[in-house]
C-alpha positions as CSV (number, residue, x, y, z in Angstrom):
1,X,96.2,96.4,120.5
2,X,95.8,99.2,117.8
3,X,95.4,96.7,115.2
4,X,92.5,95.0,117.4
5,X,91.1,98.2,118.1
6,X,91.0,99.1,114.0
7,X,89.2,95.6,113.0
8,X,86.4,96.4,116.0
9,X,86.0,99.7,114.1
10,X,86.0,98.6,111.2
11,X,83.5,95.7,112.3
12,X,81.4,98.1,113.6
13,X,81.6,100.7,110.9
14,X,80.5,97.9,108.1
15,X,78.2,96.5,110.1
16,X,76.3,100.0,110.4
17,X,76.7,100.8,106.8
18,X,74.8,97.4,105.9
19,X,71.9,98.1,108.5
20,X,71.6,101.7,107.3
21,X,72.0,100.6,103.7
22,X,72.2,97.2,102.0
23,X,74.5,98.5,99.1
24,X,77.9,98.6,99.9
25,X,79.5,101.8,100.7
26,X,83.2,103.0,99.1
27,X,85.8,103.2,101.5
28,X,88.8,105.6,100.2
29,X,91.1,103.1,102.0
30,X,94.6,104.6,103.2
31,X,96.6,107.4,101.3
32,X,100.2,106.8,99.7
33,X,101.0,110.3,99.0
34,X,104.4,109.1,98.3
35,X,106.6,106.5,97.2
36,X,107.6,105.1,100.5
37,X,104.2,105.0,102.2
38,X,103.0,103.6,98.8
39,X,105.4,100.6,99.3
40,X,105.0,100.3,102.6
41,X,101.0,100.4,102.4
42,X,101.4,97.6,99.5
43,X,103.7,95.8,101.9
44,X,101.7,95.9,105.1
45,X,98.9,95.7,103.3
46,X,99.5,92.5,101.4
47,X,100.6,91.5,104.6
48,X,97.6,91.3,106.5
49,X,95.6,90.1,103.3
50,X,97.8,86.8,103.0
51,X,96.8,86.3,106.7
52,X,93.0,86.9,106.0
53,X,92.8,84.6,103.1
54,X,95.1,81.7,105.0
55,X,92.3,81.0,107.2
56,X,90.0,78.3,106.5
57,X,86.7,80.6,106.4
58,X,86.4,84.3,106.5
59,X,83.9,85.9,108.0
60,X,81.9,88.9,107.0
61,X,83.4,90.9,109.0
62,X,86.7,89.5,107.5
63,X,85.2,90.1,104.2
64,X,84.8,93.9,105.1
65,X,88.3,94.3,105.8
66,X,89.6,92.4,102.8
67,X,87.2,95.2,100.8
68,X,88.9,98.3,102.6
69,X,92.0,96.8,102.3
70,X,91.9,96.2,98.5
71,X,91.4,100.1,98.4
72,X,94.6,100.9,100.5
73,X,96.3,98.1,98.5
74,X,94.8,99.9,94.7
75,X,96.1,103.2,96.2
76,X,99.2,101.9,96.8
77,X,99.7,100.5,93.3
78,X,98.1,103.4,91.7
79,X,101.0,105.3,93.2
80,X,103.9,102.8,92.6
81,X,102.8,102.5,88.9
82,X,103.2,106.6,88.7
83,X,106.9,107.0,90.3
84,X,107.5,104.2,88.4
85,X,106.3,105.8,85.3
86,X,108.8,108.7,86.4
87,X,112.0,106.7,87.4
88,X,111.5,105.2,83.6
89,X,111.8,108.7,81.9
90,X,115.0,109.9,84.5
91,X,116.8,106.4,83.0
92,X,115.5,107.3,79.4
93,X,117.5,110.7,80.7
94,X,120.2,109.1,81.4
95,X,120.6,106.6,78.8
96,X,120.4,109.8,76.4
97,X,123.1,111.2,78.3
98,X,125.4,108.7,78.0
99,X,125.0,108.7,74.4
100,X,126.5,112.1,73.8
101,X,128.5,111.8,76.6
102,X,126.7,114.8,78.7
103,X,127.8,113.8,81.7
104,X,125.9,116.6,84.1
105,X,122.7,114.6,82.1
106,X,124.0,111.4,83.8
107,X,124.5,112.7,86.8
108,X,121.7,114.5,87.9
109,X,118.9,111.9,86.1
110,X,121.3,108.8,87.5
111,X,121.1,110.2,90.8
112,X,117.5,111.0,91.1
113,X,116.7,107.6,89.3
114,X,118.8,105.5,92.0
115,X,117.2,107.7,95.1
116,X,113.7,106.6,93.5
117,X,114.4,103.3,92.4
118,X,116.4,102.4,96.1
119,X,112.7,102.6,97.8
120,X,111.4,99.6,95.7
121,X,114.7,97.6,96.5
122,X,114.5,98.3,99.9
């Protein structure tokens, strides 16, 4: 029911941007302020795009949520690629660590790195 209730809005709310104005308007699509909504915006999101694009013909309506959806899905990613970026300098961390055998080095980085990295694996 909430998920048919968000397509009518979204119907509605592209349908009244084109009347008011033929260009397309930006949609800032969902948030992923951290690494666990990001995956689980990619997740969902990718989700409900594989179930858009399996149909035979999409609608423009369809084609309106495939456009907010790409910006939920690029927000997502945007935020994956940056905790990424971070996981890769706690291993550099710890891979330094263990190379003069600073073992406090290892163990704070390893942990932080496997608490981070256990969201994508999840």
């Amino acid at each position: 029911m909430k998920r048919f209730a968000l397509v009518i809005l979204s119907s509605l709310l592209i349908s009244g941007a084109v009347v008011a104005d033929e260009r397309h308007e930006h949609f800032k699509g969902k948030p992923s302020e951290t690494l666990d909504e990001a995956v689980a915006n990619f997740s969902e999101g990718n989700q409900r795009l594989a179930e858009l694009i399996a149909a035979e013909s999409i609608s423009d309506e369809q084609m309106g949520e495939i456009h907010m959806l790409s910006y939920t899905i690029e927000n997502a990613l945007q935020k994956i690629d940056e905790e990424v970026d971070a996981m890769a300098i706690l291993l550099e961390e710890v891979h330094l660590g263990s190379e003069t055998l600073d073992q406090e080095r290892v163990l704070t980085n390893g942990h932080d790195y496997l608490n981070a990295a256990q969201t994508l694996v999840e």
